[in-house]
KEZALO-574254 format. One line per 4 residues: number of its first residue (from 0); their letters; for each residue z, y, x of N, C-alpha, C, O, CB. Coordinates in steps of 0.02 Angstrom, whole numbers, plus 32768, in hexadecimal, padded with zeros to 4 digits. Glycine has a CB too. Example, Ala and Ser with C-alpha at 12.3 -4.5 7.8 and 13.67 -1.06 7.14 Angstrom:
2
0 = as = 8186:7EE4:8294:8186:7F1F:8267:8186:7F5B:8294:81A7:7F5A:82C8:81C4:7F20:8235  8162:7F90:8282:8165:7FCB:82AC:818A:8002:8285:8192:8039:829E:811E:7FE2:82C0
//
This chain:
202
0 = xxxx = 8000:7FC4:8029:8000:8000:8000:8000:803F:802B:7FE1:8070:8018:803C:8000:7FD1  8024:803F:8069:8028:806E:808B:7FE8:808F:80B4:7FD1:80C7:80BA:8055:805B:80AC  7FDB:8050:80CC:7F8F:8059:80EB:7F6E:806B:80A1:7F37:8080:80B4:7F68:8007:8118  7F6E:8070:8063:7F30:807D:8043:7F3A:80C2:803C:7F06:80E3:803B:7F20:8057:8003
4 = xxxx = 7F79:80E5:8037:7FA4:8114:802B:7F78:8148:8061:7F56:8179:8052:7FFA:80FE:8039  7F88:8127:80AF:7F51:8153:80E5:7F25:814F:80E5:7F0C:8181:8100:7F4C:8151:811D  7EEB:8116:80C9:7EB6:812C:80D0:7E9B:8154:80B0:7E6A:8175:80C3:7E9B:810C:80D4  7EC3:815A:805F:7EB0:8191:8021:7EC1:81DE:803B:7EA5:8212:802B:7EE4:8181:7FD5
8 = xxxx = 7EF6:81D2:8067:7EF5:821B:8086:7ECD:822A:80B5:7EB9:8264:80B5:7F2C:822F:809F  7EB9:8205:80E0:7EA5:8209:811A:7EC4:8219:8159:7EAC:8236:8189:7E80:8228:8113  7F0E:81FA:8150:7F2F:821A:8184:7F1F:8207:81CC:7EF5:81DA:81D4:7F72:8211:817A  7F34:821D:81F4:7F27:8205:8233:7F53:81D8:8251:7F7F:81C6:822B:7F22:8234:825A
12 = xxxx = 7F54:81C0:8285:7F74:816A:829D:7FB5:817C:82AB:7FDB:814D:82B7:7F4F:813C:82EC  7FD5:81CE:82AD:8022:81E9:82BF:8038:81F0:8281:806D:81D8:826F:802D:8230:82EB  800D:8214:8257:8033:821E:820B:8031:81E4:81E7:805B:81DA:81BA:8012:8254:81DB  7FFA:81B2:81F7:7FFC:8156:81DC:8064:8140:81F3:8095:8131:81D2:7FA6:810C:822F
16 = xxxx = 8054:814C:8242:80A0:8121:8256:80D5:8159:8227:8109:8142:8210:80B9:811F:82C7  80C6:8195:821E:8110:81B1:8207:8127:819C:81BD:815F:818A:81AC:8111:8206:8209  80E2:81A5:818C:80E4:8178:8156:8115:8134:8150:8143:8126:812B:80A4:8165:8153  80ED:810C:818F:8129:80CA:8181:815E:80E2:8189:8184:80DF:8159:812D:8088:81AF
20 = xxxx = 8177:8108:81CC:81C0:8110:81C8:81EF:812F:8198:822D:812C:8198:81CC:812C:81F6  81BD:8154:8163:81D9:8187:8130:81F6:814E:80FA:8228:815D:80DA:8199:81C3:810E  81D3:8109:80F0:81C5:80D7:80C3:8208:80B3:80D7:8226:8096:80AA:817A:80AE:80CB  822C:80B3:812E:8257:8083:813B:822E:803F:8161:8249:800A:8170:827B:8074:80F7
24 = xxxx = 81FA:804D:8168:81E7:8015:8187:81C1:8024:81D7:81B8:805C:81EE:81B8:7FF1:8151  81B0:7FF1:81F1:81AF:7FFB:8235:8152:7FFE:8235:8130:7FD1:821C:81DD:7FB7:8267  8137:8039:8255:80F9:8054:8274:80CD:8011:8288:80E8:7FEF:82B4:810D:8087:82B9  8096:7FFD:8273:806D:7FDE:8282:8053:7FE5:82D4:8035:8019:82DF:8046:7FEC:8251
28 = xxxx = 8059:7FBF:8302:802E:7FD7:8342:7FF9:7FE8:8345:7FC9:7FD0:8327:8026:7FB5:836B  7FFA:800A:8360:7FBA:8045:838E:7F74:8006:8387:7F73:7FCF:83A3:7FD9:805D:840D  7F47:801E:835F:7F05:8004:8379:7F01:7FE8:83BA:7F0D:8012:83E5:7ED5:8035:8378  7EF3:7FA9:83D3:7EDC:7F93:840B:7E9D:7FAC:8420:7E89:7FAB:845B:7EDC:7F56:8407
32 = xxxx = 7E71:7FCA:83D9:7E32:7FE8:8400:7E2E:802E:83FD:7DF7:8046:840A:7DEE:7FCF:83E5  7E59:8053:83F0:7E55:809F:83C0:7E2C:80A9:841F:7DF2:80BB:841A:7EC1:80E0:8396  7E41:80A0:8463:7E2D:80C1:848D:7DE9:80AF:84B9:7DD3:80CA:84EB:7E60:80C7:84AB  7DCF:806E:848B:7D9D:8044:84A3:7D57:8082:84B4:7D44:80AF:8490:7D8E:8002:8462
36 = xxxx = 7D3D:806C:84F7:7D14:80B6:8516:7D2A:80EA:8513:7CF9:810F:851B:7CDC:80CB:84FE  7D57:8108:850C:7D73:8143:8510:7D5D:8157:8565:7D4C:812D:858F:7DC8:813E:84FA  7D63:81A2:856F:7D49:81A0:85A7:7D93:81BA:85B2:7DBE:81C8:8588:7D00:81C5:85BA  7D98:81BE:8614:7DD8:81CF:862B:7DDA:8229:8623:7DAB:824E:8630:7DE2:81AF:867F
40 = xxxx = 7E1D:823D:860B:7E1C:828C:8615:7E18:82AC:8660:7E34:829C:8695:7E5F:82A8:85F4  7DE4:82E6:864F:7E00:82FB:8695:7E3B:8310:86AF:7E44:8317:86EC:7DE6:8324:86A8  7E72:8320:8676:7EAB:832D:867A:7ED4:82E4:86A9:7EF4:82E9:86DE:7EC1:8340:862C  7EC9:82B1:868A:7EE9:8262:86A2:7EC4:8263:86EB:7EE9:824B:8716:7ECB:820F:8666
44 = xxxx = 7E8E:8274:8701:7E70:827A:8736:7E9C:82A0:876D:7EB9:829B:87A4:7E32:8298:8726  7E8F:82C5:873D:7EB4:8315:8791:7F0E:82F9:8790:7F30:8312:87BC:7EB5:83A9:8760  7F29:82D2:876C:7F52:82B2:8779:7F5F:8269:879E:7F92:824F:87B5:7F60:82B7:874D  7F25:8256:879B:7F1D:821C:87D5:7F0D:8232:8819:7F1C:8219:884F:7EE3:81E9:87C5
48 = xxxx = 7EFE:824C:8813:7EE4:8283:8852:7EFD:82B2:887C:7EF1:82C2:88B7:7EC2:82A9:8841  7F2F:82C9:8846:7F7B:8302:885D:7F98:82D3:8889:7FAD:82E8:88BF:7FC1:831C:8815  7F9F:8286:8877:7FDA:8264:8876:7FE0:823E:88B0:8012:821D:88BD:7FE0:823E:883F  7F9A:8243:88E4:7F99:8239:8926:7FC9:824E:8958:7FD6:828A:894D:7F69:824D:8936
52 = xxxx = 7FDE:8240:8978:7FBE:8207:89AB:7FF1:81C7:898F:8002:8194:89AD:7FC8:821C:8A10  8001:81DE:894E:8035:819E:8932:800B:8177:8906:7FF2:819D:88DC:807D:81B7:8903  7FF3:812A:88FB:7FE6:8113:88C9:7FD7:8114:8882:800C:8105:8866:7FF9:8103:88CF  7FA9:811E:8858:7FA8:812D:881C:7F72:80FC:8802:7F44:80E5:8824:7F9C:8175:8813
56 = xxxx = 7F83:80EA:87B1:7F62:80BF:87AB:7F66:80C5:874A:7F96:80C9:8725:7F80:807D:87DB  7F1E:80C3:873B:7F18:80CF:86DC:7EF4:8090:86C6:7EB9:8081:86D1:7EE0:811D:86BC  7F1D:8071:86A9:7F04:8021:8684:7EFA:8020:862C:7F0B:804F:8609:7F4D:7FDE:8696  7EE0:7FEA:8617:7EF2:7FEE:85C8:7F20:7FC7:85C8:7F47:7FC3:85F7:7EBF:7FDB:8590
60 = xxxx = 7F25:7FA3:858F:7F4C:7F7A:8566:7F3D:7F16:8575:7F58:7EDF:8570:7F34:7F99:8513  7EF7:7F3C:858B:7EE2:7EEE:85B9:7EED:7EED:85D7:7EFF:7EB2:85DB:7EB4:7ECF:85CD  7EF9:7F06:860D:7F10:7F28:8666:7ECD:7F37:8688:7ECE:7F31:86C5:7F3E:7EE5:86A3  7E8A:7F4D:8665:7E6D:7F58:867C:7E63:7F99:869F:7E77:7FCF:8687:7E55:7F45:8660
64 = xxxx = 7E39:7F93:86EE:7E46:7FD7:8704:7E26:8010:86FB:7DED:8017:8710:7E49:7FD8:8739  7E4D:8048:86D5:7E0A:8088:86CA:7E16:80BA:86EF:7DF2:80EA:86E1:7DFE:80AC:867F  7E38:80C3:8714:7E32:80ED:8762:7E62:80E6:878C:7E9A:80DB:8775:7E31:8138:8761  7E58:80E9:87CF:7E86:80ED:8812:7E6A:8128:881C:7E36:8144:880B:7E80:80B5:8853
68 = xxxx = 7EBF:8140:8856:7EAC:8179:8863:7E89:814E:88CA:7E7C:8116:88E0:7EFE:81C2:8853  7E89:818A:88E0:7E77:8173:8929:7EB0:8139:895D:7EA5:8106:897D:7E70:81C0:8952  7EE2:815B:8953:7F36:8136:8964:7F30:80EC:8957:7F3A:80C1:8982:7F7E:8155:8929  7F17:80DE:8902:7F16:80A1:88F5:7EF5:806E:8912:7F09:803B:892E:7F0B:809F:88C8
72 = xxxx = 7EA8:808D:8902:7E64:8084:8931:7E7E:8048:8989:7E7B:800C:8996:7E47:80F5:894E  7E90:807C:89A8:7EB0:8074:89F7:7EF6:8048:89EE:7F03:8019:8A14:7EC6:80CA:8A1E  7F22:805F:89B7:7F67:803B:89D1:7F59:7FF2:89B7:7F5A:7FC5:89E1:7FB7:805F:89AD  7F4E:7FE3:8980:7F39:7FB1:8952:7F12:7F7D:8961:7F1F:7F41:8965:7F1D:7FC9:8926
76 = xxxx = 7ED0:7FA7:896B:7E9D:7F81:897E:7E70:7F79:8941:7E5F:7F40:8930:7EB5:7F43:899A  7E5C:7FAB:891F:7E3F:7FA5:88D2:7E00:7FC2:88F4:7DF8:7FF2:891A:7E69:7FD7:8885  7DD4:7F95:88DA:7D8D:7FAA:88F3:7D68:7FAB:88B5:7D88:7FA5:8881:7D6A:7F78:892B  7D1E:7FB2:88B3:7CF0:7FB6:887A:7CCA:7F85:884C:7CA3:7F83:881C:7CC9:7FD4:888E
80 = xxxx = 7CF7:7F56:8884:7CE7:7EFD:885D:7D2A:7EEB:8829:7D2F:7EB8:8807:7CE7:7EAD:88AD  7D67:7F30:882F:7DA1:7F05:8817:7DA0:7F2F:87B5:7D9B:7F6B:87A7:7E00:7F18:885A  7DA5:7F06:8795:7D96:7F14:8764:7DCC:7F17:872B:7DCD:7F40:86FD:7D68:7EF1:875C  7DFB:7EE5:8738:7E3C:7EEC:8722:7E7B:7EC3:874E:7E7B:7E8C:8769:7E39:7ED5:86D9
84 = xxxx = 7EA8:7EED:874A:7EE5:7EF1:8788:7EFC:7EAE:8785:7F05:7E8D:87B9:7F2B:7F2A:877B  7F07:7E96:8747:7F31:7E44:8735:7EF5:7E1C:875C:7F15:7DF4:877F:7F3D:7E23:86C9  7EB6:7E12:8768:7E79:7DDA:877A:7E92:7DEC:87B2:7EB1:7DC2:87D3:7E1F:7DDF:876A  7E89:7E38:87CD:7E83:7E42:8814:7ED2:7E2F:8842:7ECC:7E1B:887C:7E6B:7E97:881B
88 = xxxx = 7F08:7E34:882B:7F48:7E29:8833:7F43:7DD7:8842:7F56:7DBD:8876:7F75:7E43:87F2  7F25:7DB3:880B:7F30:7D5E:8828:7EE3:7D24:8840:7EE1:7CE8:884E:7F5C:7D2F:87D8  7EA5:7D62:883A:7E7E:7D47:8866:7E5A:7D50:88AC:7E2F:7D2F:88C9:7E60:7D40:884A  7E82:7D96:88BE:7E59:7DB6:88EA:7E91:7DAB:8935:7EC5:7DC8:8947:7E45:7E0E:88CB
92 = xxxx = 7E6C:7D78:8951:7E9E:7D73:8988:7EAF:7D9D:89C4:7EDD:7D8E:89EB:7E92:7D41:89A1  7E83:7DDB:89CB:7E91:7E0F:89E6:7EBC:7E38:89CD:7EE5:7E54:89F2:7E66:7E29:89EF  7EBB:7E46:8976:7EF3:7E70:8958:7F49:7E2F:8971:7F80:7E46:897E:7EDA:7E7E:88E5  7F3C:7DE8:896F:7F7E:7DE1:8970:7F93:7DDB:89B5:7FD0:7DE3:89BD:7F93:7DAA:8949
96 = xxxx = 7F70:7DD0:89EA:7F6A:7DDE:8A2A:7FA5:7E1B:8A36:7FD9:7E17:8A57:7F1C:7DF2:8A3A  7F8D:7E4D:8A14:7FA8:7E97:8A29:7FF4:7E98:8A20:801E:7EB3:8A43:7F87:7ED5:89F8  7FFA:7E71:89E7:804A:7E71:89C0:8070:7E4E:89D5:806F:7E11:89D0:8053:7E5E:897F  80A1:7E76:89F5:80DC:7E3F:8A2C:80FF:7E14:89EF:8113:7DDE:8A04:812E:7E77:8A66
100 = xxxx = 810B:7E1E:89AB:8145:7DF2:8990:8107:7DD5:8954:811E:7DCE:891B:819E:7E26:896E  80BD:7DC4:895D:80AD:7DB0:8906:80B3:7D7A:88F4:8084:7D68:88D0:806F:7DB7:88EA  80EA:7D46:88FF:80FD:7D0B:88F0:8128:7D2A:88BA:811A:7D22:887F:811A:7CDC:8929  816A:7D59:88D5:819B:7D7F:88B5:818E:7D9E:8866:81A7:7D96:882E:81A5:7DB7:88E5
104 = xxxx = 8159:7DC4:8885:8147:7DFF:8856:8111:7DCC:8818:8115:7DDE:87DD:8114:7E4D:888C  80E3:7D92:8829:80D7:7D75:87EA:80F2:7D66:87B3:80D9:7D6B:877B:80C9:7D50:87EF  8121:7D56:87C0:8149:7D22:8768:8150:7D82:8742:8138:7D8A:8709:81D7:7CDB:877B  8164:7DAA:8759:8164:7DDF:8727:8142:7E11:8715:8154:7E3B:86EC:8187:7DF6:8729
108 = xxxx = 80F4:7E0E:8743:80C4:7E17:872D:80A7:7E00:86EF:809A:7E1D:86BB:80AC:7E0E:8753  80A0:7DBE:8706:8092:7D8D:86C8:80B4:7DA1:867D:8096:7DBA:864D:80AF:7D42:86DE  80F8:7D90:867E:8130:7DA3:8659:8114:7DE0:8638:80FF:7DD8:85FF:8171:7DAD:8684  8111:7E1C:8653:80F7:7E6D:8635:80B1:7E3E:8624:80C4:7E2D:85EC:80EE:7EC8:867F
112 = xxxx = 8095:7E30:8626:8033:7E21:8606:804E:7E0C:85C1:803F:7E24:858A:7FF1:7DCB:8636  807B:7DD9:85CF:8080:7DB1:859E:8091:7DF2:8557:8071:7E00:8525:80C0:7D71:85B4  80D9:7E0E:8577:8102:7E47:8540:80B9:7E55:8533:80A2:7E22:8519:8142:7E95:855F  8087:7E85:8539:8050:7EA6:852B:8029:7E74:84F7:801A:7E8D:84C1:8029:7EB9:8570
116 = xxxx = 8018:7E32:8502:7FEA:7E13:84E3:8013:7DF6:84A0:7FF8:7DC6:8484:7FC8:7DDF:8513  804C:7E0C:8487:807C:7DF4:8468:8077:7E16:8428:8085:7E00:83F1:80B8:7DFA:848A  805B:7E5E:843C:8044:7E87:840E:7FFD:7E7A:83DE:7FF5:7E99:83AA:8040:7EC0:8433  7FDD:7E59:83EE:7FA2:7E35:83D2:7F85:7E06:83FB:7F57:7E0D:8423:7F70:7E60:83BF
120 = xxxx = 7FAA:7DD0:83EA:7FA6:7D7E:8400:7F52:7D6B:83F2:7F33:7D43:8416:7FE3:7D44:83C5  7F38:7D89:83BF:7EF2:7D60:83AB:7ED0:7D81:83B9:7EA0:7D79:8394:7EDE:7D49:836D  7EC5:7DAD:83DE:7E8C:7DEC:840E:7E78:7DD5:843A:7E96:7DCA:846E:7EA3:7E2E:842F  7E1D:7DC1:8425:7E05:7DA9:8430:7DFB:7DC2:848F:7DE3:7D98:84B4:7DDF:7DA7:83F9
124 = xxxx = 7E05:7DE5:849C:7E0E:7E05:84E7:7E3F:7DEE:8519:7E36:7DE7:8555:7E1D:7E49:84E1  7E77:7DE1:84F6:7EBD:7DCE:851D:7EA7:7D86:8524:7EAF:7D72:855E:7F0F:7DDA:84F1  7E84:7D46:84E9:7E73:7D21:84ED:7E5B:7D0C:8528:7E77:7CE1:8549:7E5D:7D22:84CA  7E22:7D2E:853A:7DE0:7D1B:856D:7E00:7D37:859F:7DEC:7D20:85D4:7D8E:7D3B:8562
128 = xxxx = 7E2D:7D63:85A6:7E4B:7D86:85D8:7E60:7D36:85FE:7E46:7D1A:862F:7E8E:7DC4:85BB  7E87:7D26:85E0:7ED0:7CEF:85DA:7EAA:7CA4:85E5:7EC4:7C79:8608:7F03:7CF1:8579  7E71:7C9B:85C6:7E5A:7C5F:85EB:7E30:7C64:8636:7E2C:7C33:865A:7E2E:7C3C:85B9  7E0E:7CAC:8649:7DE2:7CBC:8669:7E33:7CBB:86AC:7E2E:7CA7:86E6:7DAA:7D06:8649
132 = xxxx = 7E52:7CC8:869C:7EAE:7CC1:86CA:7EAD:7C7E:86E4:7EA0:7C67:871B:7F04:7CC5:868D  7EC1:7C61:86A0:7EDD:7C13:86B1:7EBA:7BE2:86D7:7ED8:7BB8:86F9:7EE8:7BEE:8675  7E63:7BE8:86D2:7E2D:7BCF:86F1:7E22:7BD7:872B:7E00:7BAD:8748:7E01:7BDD:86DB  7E42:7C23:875B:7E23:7C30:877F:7E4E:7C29:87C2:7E41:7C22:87FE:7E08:7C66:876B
136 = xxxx = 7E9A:7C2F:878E:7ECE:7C3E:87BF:7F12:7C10:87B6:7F3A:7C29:878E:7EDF:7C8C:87B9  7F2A:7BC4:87DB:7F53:7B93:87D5:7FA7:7BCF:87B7:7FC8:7BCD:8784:7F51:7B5E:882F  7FAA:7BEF:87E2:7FE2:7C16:87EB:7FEC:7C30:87A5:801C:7C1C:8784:7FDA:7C4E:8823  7FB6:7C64:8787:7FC1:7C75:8754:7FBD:7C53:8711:7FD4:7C6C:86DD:7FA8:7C9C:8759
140 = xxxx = 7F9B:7C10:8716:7F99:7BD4:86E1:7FDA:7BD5:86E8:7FF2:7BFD:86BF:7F71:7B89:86EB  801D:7BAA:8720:8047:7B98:871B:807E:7BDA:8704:80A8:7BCD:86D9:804A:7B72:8750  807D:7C05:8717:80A1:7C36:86E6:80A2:7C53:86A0:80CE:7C62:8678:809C:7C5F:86FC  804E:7C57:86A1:8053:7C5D:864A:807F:7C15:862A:809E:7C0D:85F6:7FF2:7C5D:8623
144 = xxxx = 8075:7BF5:8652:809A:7BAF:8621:80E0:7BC3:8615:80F1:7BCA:85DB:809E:7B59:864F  8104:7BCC:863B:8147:7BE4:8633:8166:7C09:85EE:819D:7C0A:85D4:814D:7C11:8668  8119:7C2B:85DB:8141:7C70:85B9:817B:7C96:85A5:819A:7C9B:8570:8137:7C75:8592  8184:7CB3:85EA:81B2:7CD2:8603:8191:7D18:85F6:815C:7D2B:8610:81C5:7CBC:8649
148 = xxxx = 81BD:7D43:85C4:81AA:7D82:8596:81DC:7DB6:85C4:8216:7DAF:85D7:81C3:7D79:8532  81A4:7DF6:85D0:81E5:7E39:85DF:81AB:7E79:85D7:816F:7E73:85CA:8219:7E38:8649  81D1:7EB5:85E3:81AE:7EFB:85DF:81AE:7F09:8619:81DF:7EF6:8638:81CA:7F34:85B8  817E:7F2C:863B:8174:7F42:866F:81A6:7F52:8689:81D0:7F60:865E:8151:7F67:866F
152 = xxxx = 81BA:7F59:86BB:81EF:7F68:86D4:81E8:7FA3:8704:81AF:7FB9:8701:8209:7F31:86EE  820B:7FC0:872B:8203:7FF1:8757:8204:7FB7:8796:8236:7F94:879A:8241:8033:8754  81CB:7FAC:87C7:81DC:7F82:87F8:81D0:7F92:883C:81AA:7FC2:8839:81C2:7F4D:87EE  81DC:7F84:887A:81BC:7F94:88B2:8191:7F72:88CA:8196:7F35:88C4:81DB:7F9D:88DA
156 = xxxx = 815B:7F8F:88EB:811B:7F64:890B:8113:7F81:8949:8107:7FBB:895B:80D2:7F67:88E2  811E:7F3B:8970:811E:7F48:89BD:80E5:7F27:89CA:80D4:7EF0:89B3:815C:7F2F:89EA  80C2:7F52:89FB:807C:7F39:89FF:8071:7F4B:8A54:808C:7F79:8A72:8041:7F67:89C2  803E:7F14:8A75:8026:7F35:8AAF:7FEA:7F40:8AC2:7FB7:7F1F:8AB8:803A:7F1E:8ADB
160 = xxxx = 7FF9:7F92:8AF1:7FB5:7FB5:8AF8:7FA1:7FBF:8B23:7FBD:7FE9:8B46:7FAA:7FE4:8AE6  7F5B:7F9A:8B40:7F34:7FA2:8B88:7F42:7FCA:8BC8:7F33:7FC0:8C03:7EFB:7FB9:8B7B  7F62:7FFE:8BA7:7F66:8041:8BC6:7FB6:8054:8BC6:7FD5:8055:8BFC:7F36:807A:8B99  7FD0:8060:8B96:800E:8078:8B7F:803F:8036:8B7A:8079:8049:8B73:8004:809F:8B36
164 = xxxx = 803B:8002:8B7A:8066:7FCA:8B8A:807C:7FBF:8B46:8057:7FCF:8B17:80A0:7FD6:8BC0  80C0:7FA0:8B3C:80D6:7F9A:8B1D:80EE:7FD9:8AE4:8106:800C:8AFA:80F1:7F7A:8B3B  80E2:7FCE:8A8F:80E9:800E:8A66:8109:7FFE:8A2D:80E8:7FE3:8A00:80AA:8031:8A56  8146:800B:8A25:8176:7FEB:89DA:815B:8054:89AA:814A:808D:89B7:820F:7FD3:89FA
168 = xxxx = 816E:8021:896E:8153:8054:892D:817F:804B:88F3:8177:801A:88CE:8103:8043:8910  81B6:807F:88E6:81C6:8070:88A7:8180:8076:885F:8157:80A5:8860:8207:80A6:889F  817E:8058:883F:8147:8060:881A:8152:805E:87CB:8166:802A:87B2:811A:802D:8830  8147:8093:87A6:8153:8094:8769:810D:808A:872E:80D7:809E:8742:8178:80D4:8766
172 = xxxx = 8111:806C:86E9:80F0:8073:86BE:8100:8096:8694:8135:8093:8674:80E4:804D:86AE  80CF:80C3:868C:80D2:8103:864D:80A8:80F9:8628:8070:80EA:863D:80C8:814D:865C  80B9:8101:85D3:808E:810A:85A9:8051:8152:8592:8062:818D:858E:80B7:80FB:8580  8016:813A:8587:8010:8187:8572:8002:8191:8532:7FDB:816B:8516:7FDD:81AC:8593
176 = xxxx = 801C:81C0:8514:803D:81D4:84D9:7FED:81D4:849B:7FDC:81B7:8468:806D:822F:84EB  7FD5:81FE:84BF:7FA8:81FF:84AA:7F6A:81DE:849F:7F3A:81EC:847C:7FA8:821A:84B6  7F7D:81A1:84D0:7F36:816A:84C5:7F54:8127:84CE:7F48:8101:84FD:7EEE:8172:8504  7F90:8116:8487:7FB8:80F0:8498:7F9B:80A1:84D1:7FC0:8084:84F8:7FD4:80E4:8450
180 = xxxx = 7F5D:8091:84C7:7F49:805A:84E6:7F4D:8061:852F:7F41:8032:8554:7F0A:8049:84D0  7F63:80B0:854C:7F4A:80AB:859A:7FA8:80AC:85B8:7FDD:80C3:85A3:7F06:8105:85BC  7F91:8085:85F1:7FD8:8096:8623:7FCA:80DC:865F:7F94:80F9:8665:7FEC:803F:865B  7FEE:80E5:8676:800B:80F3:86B2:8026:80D8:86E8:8061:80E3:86DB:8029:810B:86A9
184 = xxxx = 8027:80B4:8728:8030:8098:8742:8043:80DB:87A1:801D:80E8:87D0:7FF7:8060:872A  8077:80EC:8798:807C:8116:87DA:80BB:80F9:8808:80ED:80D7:87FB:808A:816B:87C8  80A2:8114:883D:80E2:80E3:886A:80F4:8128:8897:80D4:815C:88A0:80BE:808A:88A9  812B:8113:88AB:8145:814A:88CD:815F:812B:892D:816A:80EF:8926:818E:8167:8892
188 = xxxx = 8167:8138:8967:8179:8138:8999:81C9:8114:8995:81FC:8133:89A5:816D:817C:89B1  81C9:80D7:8981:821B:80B9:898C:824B:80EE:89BF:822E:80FC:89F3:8216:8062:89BB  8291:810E:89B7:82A3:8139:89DA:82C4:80E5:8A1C:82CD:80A9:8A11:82DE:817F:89A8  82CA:810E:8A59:82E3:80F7:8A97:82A9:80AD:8AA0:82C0:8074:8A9E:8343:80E5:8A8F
192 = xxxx = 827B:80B6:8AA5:825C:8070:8ABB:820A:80AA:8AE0:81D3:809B:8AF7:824A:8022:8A5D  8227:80DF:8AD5:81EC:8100:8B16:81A1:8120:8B01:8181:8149:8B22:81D3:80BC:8B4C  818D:80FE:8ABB:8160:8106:8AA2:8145:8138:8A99:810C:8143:8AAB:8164:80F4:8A81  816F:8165:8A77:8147:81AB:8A69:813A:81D1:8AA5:8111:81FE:8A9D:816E:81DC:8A38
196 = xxxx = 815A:81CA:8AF0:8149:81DC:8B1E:810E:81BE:8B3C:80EA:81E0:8B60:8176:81DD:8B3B  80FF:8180:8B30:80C5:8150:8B48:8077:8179:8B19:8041:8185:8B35:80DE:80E8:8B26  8083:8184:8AE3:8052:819C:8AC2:8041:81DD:8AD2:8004:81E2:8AD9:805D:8195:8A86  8062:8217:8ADC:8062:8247:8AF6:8041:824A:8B28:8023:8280:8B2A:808E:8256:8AFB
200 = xx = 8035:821E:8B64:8015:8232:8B9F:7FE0:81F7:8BA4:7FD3:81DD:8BDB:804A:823B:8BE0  7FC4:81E4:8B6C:7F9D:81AF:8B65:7F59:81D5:8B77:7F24:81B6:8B77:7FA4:818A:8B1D
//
């Protein structure tokens, strides 16, 4: 009834969620496609970009990647073949090469995919995502099995760099408000492990 309620008004997908909440009931999730081709703002840009020489990183809801800034590019190892972070994270043996702990840091990677795909289990994307995973990669077959569920967490990623050696990152996920399907992904210089001085004279 509610949904017929918005579409007779025509409200939009904020005054849709306030409706439910006005009703007592809980907001329908965010379109999985409301952001499908959307192009990146230049605003989200000059913020990946600001955000050098520290890591930055804008994903969807698939974890697919829709921009690095340069930081990422170099610290990471995200090149123009990597298409989404979860494939590139457990097939690209140069990305796990780089990562001093990704034995560690898997089970709650996985874990956060899972929270995400929890939100629409029968999308047809997370699907093909999730077998195109299990097929490709022993590690990540045997973890999805587990299903072991969590939310992103705030985590550190210590990684090593050709040049700059060893580089720990506190690293946070942010939502953006405005295009509920996209993340934020920025990391910051772990304090006392040298880093932000290592980057600095990189």
């Amino acid at each position: 009834m509610l949904d017929a309620v918005s579409g007779a008004l025509r409200l939009s997908a904020a005054e849709r969620a306030h409706l439910y909440v006005l009703a007592g009931l809980r907001p329908p999730c965010a379109d999985l496609h409301a952001d499908r081709g959307a192009a990146v703002t230049p605003e989200l840009r000059q913020l990946l970009d600001g955000w050098s020489p520290r890591p930055a990183v804008l994903r969807d809801r698939h974890w697919n990647l829709l921009a690095v800034n340069d930081a990422a590019e170099t610290i990471y190892g995200y090149g123009p073949a990597d298409h989404n972070c979860l494939v590139t994270f457990f097939t690209s043996a140069r990305h796990r090469d780089a990562h001093l702990h990704w034995a560690a840091a898997a089970p709650a990677v996985v874990a956060a995919f899972r929270a995400d795909v929890a939100h629409a289990p029968d999308d047809p994307q997370y699907r093909r995502l999730i077998d195109e995973l299990r097929a490709m990669s022993p590690e990540f077959a045997e973890l999805w099995a587990r299903h072991d569920v969590d939310v992103p967490r705030q985590m550190v990623k210590a990684v090593r760099h050709p040049e700059a050696g060893e580089l720990f990152f506190d690293t946070t996920t942010l939502a953006v408000v405005d295009h509920p399907a996209w993340f934020l992904e920025l990391s910051n210089p772990r304090p006392g492990t040298g880093t932000a001085e290592r980057l600095r004279t990189r």
